[in-house]
N, CA, C and O atoms as CSV, one atom per row, in Angstrom:
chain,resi,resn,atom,element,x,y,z
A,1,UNK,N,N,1.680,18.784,-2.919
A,1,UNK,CA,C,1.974,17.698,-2.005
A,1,UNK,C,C,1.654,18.109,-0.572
A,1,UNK,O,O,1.779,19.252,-0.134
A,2,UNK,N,N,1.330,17.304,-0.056
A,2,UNK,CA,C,0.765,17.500,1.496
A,2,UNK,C,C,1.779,16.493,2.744
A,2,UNK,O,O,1.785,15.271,2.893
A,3,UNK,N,N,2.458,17.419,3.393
A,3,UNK,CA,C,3.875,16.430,4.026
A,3,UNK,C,C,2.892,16.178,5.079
A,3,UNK,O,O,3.531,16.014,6.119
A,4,UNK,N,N,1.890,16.092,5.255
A,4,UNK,CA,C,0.953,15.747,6.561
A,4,UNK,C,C,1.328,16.508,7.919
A,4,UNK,O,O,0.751,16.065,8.912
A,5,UNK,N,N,1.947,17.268,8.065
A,5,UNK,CA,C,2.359,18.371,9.196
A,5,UNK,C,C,1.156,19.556,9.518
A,5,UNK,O,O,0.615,19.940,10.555
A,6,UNK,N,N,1.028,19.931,8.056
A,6,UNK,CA,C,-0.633,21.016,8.663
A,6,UNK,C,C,-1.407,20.367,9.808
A,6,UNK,O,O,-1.429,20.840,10.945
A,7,UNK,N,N,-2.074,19.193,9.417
A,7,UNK,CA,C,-2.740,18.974,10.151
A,7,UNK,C,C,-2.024,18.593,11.663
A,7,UNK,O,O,-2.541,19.436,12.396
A,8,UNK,N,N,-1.546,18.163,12.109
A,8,UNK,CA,C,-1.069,18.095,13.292
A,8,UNK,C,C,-0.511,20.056,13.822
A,8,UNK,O,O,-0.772,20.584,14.903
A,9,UNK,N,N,0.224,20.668,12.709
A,9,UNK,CA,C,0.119,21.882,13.360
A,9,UNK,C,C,-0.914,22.505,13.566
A,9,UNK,O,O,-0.818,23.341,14.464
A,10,UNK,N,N,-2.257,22.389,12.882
A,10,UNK,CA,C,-3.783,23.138,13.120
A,10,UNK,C,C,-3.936,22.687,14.693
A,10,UNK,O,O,-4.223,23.463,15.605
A,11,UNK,N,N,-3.674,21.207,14.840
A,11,UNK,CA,C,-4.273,20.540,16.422
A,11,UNK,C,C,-3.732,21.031,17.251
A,11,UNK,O,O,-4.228,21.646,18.194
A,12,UNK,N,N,-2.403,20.796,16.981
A,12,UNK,CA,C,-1.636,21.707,18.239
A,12,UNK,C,C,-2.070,23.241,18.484
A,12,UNK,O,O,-2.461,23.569,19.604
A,13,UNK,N,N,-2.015,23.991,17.643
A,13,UNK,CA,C,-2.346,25.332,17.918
A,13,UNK,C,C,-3.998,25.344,18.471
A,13,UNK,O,O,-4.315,25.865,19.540
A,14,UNK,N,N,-4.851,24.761,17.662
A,14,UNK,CA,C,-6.097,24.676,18.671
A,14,UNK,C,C,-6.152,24.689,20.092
A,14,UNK,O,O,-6.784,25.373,20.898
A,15,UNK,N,N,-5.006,23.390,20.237
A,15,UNK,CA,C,-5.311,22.604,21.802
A,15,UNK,C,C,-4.315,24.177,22.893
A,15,UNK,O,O,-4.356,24.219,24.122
A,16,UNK,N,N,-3.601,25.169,22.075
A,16,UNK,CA,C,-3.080,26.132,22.781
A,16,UNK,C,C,-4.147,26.824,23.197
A,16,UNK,O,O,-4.451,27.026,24.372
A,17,UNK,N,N,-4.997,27.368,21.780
A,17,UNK,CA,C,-5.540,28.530,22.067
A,17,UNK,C,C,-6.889,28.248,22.818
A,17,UNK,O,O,-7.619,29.163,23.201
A,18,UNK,N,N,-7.229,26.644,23.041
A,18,UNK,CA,C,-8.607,26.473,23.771
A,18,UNK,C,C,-7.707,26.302,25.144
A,18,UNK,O,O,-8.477,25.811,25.969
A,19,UNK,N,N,-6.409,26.495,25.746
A,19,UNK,CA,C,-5.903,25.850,27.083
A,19,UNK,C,C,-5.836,27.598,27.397
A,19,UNK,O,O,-6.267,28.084,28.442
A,20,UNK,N,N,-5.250,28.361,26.351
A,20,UNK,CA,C,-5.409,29.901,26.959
A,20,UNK,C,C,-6.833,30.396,27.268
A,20,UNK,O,O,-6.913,30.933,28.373
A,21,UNK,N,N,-7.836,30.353,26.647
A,21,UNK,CA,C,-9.358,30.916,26.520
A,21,UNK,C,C,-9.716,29.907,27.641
A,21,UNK,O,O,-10.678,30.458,28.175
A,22,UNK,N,N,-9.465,28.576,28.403
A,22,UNK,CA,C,-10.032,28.154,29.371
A,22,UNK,C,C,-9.252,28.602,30.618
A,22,UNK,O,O,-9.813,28.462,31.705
A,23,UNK,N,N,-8.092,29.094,30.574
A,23,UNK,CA,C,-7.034,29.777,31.305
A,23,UNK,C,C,-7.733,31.514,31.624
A,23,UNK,O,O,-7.849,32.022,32.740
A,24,UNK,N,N,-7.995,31.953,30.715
A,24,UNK,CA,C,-8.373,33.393,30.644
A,24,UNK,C,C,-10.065,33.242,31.434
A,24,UNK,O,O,-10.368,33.850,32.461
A,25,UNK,N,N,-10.990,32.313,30.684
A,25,UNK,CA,C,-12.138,32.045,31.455
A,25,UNK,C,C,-12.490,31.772,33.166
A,25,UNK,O,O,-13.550,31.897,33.780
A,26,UNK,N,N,-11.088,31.341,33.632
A,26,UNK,CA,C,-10.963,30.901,34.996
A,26,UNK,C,C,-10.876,32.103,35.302
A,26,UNK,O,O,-11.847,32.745,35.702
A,27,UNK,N,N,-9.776,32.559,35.171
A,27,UNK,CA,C,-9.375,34.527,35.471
A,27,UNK,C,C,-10.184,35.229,36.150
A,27,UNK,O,O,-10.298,35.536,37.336
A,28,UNK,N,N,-11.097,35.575,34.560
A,28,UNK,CA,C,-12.260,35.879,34.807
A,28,UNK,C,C,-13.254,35.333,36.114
A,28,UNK,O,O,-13.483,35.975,37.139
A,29,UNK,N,N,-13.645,34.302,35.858
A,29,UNK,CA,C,-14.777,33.953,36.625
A,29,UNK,C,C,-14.539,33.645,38.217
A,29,UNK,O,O,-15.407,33.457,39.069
A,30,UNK,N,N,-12.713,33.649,38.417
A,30,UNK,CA,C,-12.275,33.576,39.923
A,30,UNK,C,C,-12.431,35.283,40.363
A,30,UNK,O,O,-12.683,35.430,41.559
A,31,UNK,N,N,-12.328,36.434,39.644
A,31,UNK,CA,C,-12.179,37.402,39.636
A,31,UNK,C,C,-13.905,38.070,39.870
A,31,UNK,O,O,-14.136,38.927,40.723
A,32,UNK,N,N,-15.125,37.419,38.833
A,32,UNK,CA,C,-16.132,37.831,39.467
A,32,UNK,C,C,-16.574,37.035,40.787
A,32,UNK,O,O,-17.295,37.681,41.548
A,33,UNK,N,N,-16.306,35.960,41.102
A,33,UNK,CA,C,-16.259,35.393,42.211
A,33,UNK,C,C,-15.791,36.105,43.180
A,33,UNK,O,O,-16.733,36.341,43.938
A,34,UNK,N,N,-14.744,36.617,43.597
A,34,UNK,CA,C,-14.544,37.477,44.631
A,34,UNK,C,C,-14.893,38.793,44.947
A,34,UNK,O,O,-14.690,39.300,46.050
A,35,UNK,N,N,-15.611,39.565,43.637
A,35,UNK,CA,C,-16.114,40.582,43.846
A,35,UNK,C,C,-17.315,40.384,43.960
A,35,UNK,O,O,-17.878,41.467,44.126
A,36,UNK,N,N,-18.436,39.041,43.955
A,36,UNK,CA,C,-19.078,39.103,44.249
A,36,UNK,C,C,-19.610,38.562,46.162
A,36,UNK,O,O,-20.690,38.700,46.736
A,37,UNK,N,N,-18.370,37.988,46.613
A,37,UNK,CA,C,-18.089,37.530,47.784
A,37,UNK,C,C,-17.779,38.617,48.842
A,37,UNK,O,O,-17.904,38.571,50.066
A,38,UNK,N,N,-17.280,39.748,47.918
A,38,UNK,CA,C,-17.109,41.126,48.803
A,38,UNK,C,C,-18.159,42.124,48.900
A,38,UNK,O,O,-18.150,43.061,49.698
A,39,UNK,N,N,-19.336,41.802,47.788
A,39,UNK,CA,C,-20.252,42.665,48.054
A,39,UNK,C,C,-21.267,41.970,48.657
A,39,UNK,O,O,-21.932,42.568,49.503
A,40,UNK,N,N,-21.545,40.736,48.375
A,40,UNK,CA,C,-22.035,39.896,49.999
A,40,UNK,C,C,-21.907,39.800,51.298
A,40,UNK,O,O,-22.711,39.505,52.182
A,41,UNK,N,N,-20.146,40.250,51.312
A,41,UNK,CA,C,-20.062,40.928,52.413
A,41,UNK,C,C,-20.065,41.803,53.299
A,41,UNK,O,O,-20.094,41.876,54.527
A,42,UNK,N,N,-20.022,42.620,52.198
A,42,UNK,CA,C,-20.236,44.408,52.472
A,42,UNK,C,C,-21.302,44.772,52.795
A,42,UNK,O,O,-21.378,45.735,53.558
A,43,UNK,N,N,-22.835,43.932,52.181
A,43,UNK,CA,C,-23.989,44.018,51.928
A,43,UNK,C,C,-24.371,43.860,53.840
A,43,UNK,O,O,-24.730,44.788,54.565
A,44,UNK,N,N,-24.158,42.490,54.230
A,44,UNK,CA,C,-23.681,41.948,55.724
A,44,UNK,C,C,-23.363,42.255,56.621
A,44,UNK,O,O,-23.992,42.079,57.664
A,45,UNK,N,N,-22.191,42.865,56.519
A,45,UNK,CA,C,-21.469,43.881,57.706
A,45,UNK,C,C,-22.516,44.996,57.732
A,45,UNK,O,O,-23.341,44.945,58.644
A,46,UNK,N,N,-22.594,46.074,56.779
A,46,UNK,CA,C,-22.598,47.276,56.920
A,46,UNK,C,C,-24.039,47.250,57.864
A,46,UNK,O,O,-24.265,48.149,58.673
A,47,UNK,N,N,-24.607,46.556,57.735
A,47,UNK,CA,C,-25.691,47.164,58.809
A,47,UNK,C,C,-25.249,47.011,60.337
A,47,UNK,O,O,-25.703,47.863,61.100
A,48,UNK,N,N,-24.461,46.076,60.845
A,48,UNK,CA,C,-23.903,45.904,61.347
A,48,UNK,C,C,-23.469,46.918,62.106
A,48,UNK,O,O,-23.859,47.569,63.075
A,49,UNK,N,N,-22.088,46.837,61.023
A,49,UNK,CA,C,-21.405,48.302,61.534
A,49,UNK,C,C,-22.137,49.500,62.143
A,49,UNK,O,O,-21.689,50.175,63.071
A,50,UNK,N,N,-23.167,49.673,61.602
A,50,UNK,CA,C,-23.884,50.986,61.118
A,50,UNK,C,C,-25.102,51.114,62.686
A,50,UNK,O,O,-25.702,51.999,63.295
A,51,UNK,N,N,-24.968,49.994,62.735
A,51,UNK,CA,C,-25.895,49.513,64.375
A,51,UNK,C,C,-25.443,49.970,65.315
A,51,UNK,O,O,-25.977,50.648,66.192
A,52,UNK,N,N,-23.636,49.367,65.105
A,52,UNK,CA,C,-22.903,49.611,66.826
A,52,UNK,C,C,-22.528,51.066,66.592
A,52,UNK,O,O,-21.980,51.503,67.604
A,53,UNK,N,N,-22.624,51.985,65.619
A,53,UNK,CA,C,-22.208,53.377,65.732
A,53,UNK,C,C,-23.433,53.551,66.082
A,53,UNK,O,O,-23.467,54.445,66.928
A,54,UNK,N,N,-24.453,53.144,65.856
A,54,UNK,CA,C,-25.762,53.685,66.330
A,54,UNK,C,C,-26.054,53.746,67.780
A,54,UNK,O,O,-26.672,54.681,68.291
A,55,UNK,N,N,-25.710,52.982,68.266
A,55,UNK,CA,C,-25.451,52.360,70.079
A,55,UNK,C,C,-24.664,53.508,70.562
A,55,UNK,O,O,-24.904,54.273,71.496
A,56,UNK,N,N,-23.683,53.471,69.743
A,56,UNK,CA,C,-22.791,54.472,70.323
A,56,UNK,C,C,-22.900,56.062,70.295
A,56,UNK,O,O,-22.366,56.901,71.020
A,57,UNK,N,N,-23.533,56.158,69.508
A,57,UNK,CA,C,-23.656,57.836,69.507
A,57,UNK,C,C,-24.946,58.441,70.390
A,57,UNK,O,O,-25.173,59.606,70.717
A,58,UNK,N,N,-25.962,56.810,70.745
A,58,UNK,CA,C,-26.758,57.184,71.770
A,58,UNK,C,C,-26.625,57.143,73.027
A,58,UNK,O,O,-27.486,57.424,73.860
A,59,UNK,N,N,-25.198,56.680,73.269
A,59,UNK,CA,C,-24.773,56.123,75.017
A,59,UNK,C,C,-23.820,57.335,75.270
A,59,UNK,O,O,-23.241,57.450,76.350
């Protein structure tokens, strides 16, 4: 006999484990997002930086 509950428990547990894996995917991809925003920046500055010590060690 089939009390018709499987199926509604299969959906529910789906609709968990695709809300965690799109939860975990954000994580992720906010996480390479900022490390890639810091080495854009790093990339940016450092010559920068690397200029005004240059100024400076000739004055």
């Amino acid at each position: 006999m089939n009390s018709g509950w499987s199926g509604s428990v299969r959906t529910g547990l789906l609709i968990i484990m695709m809300m965690f894996f799109a939860g975990l995917a954000l994580d992720i991809a906010t996480l390479a997002a900022a490390l890639a925003a810091f080495v854009l920046a790093d990339r940016a500055l450092y010559p920068l930086l690397r200029g005004q010590r240059a100024q400076r060690r000739a004055a």
